[in-house]
LUMTI-335201 format. One line per 10 residues: number of its first residue (from 1); their letters; for each residue x, y, z of N, C-alpha, C. Coordinates in Angstrom, 2 decimals. Layout:
NUM	A	X,Y,Z,X,Y,Z,X,Y,Z; ...
REM end
This chain:
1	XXXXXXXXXX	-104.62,-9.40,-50.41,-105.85,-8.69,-50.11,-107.04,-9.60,-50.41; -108.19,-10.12,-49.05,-108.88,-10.55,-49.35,-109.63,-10.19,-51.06; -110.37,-11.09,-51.38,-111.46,-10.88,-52.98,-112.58,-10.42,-52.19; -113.54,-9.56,-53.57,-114.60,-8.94,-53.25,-115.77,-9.47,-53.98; -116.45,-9.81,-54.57,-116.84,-10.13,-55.76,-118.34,-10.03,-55.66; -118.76,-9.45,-56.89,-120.49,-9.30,-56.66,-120.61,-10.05,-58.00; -121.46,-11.30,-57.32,-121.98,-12.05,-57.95,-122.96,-11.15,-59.08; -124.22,-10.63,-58.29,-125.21,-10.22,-58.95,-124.93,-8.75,-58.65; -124.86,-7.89,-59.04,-125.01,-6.11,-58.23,-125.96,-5.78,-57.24; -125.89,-5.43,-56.63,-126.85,-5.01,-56.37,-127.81,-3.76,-56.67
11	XXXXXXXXXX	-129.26,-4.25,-56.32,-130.23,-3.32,-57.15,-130.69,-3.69,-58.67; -129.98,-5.43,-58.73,-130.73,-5.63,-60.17,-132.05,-6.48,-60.04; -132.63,-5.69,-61.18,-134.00,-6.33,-61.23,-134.08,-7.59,-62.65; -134.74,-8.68,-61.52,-134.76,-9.99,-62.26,-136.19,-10.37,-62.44; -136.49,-10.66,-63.51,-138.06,-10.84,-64.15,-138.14,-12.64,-64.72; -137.02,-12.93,-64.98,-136.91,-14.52,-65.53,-135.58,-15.11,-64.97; -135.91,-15.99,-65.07,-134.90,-17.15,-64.83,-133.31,-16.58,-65.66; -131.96,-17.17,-64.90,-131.07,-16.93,-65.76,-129.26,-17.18,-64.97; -128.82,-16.21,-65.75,-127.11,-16.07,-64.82,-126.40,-15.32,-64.93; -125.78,-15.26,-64.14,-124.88,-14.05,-64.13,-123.81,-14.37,-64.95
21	XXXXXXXXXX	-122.59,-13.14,-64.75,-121.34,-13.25,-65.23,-120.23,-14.05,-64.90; -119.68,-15.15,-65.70,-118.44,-15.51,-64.63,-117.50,-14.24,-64.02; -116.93,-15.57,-63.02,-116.31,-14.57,-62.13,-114.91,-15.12,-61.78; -113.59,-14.96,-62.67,-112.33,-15.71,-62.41,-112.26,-15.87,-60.62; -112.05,-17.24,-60.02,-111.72,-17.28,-58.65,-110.11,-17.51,-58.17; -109.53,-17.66,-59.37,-108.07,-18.45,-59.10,-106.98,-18.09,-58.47; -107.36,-16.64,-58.43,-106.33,-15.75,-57.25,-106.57,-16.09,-56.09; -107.56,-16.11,-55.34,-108.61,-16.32,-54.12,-107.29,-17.17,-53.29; -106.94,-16.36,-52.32,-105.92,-17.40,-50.93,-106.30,-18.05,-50.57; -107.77,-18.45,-50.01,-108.49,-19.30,-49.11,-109.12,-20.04,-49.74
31	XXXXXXXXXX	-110.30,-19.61,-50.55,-111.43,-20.66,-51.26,-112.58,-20.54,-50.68; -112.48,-19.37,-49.65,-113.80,-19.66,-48.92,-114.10,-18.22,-48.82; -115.36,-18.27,-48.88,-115.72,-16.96,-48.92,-117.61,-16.98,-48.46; -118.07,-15.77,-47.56,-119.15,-15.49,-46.97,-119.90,-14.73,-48.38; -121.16,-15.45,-48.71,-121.94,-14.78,-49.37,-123.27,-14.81,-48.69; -123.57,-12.92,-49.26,-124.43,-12.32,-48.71,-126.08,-12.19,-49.81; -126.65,-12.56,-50.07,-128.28,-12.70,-50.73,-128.75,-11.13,-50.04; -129.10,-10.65,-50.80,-130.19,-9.26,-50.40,-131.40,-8.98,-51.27; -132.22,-9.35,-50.62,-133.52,-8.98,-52.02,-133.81,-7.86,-50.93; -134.09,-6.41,-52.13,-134.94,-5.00,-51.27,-136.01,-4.68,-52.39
41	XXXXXXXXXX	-136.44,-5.77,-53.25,-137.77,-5.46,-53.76,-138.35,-6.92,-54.34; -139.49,-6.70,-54.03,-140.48,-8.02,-54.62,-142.20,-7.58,-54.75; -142.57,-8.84,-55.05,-144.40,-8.74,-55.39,-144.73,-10.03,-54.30; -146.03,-10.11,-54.46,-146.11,-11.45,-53.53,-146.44,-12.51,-54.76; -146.39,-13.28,-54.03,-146.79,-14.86,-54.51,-146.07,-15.48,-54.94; -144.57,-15.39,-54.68,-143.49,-15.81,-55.87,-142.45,-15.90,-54.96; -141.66,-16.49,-55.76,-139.92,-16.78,-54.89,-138.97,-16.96,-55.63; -137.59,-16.85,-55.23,-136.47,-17.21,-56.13,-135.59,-18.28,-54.94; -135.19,-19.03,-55.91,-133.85,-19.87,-55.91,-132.73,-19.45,-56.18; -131.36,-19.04,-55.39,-130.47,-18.12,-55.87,-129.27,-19.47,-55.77
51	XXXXXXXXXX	-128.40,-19.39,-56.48,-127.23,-20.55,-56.40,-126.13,-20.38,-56.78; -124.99,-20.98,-56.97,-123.70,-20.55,-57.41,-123.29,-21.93,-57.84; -122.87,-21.33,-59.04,-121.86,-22.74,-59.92,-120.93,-22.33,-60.18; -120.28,-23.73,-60.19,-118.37,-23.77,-60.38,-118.27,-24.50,-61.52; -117.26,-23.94,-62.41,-116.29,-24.43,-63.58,-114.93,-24.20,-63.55; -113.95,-25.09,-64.42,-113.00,-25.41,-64.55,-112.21,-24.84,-65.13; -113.12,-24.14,-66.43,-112.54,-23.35,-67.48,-113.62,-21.88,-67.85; -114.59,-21.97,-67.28,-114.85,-20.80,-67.40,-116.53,-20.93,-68.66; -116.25,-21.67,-68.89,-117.36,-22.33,-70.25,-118.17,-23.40,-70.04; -117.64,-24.50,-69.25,-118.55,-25.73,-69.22,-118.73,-25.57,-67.32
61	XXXXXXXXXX	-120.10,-25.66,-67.01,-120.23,-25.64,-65.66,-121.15,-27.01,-65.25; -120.66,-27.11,-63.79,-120.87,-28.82,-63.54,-122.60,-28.93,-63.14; -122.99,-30.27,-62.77,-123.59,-30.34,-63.46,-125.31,-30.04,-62.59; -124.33,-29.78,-61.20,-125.49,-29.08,-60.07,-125.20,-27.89,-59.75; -125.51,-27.01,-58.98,-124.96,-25.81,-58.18,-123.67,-26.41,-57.26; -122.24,-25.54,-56.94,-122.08,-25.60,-55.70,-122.48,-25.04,-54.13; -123.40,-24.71,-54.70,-124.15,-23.88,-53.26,-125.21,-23.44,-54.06; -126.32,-23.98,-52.98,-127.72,-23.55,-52.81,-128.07,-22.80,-52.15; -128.49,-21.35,-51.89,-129.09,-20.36,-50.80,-130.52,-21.12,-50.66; -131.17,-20.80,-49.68,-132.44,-21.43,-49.11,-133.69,-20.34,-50.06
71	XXXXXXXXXX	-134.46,-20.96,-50.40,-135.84,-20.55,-51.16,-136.03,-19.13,-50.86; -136.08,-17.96,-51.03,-136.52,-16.87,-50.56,-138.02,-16.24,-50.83; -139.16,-16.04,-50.18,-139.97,-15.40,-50.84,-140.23,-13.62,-50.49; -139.64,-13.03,-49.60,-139.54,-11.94,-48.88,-138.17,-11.05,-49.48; -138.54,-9.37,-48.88,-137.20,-8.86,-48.88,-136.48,-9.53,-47.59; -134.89,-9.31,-47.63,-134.19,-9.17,-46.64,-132.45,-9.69,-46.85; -132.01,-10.45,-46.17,-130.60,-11.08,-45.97,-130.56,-12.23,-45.72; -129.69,-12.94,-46.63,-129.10,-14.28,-46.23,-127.85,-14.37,-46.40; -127.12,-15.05,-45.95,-125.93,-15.28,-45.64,-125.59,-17.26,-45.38; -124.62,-17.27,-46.55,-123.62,-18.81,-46.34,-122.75,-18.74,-46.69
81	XXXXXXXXXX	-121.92,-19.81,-46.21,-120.22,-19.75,-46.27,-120.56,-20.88,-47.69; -119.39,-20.50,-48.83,-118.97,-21.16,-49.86,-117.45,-21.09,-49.39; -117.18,-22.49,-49.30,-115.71,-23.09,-48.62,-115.54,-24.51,-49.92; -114.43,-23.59,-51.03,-114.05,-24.24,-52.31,-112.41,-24.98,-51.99; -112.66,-25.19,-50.65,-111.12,-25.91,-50.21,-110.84,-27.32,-50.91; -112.05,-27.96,-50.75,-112.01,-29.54,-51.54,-112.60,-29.41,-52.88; -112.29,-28.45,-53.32,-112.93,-28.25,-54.76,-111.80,-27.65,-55.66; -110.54,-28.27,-55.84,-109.35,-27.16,-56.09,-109.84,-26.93,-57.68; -110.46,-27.82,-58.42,-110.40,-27.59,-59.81,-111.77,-26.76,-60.24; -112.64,-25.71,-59.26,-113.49,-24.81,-59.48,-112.20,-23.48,-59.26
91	XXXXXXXXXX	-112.42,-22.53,-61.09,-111.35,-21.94,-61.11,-112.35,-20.34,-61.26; -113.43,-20.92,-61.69,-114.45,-19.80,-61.85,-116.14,-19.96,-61.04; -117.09,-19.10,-60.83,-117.92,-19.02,-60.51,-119.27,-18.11,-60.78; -119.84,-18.49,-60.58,-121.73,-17.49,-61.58,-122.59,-17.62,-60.92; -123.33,-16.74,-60.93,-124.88,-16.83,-60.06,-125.62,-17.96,-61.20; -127.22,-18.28,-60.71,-128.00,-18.36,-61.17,-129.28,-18.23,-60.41; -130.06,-18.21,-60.99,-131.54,-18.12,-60.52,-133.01,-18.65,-61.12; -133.34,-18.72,-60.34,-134.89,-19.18,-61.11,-136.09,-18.44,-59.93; -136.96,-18.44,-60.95,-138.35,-17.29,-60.11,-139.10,-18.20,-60.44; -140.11,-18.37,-59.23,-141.56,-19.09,-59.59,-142.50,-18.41,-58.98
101	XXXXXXXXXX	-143.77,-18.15,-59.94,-144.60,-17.30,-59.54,-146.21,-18.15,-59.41; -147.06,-17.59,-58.81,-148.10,-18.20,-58.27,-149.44,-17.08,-58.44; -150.41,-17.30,-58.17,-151.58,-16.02,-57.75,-152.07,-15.55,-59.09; -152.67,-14.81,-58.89,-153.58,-13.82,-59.98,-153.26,-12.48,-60.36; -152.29,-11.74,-59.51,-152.14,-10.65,-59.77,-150.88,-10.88,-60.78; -150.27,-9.73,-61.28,-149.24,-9.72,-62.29,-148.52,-11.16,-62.48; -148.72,-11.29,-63.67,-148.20,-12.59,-64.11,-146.64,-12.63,-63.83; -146.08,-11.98,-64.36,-144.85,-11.74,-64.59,-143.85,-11.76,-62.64; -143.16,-12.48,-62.73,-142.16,-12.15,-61.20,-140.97,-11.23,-61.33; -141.26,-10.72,-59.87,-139.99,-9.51,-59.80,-139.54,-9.72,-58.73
111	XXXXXXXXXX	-137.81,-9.47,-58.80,-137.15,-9.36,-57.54,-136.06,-8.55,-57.93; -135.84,-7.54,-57.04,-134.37,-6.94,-56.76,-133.56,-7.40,-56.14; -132.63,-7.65,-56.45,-131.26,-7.99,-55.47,-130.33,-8.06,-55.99; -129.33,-8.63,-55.10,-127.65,-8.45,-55.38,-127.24,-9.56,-54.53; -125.89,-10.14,-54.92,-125.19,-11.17,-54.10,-123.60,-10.88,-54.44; -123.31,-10.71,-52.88,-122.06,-10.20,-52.71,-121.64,-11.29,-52.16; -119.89,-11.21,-52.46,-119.09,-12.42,-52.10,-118.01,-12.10,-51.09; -117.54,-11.93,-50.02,-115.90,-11.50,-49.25,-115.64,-12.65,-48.66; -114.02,-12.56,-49.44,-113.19,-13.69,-49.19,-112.87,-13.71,-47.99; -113.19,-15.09,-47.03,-112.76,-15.14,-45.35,-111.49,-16.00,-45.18
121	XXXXXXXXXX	-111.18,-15.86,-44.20,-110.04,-17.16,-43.46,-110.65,-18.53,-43.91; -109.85,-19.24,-44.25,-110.41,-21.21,-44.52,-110.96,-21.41,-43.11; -112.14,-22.15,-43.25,-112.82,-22.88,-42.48,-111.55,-24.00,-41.93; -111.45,-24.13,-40.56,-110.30,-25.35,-40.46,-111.44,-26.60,-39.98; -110.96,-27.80,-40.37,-112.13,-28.88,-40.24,-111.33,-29.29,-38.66; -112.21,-29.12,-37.73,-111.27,-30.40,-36.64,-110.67,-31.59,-36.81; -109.76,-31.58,-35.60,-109.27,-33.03,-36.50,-109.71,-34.18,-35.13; -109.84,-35.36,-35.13,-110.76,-35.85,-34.34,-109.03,-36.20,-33.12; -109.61,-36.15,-31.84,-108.41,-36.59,-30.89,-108.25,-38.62,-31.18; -107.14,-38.67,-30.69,-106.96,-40.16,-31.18,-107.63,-40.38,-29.78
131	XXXXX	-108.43,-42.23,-29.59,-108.78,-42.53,-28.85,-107.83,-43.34,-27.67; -107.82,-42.93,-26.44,-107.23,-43.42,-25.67,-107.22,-45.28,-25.35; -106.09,-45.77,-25.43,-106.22,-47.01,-25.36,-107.07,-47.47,-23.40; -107.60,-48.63,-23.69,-108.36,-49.05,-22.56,-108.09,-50.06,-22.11; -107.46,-49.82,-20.93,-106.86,-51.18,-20.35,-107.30,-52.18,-19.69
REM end
């Protein structure tokens, strides 16, 4: 049975920088999986960085994101494929985030959201045709 996994819940409200919960991946058939970004509340002047990191053991995580979602400053949906096929030794996974805020009105940044994970079919890489000899 494909995995389900919510990174973040949805409907949580984030005021600072931070991370989520690990999330054991090691059952996972494929490695690849469609995640979904939903912010349905914000302020203006501000944005988040939403990302996902991989570890080995669950405790020490490496030493960038494996996936970056694109800058958000709006409500709405995003969507990217995390494809952990060449990554066999990511056994776990966590949100993180960071908010940067701008303007004069409320100091403080807010965003609601959630990031959901469903496990897909492996991405298959093409494989290149051999080149025909030329006589």
């Amino acid at each position: 049975m494909a995995m389900q996994i919510e990174l973040i819940p949805q409907g949580t409200r984030v005021e600072a920088n931070g991370n989520g919960a690990k999330v054991d991946i090691s059952a996972s058939q494929t490695r690849t999986f469609l995640c979904e970004l939903v912010i349905t509340d914000q302020i203006e002047q501000e944005s988040i960085d939403v990302s996902i990191w991989g570890s080995a053991d669950g405790e020490n995580w490496v030493g960038k994101p494996i996936l970056k979602l694109p800058q958000r400053f709006y409500r709405g949906e995003t969507r990217m494929v995390l494809d952990l096929t060449a990554r066999p030794e990511v056994k776990f996974i966590r949100a993180g985030w960071e908010l940067f805020r701008w303007g004069r009105v409320a100091p403080t940044p807010m965003f609601v959201i959630g990031l959901g994970l469903q496990e897909v079919p492996a991405m298959t890489r093409p494989v290149p045709a051999p080149k025909a000899a030329v006589s």
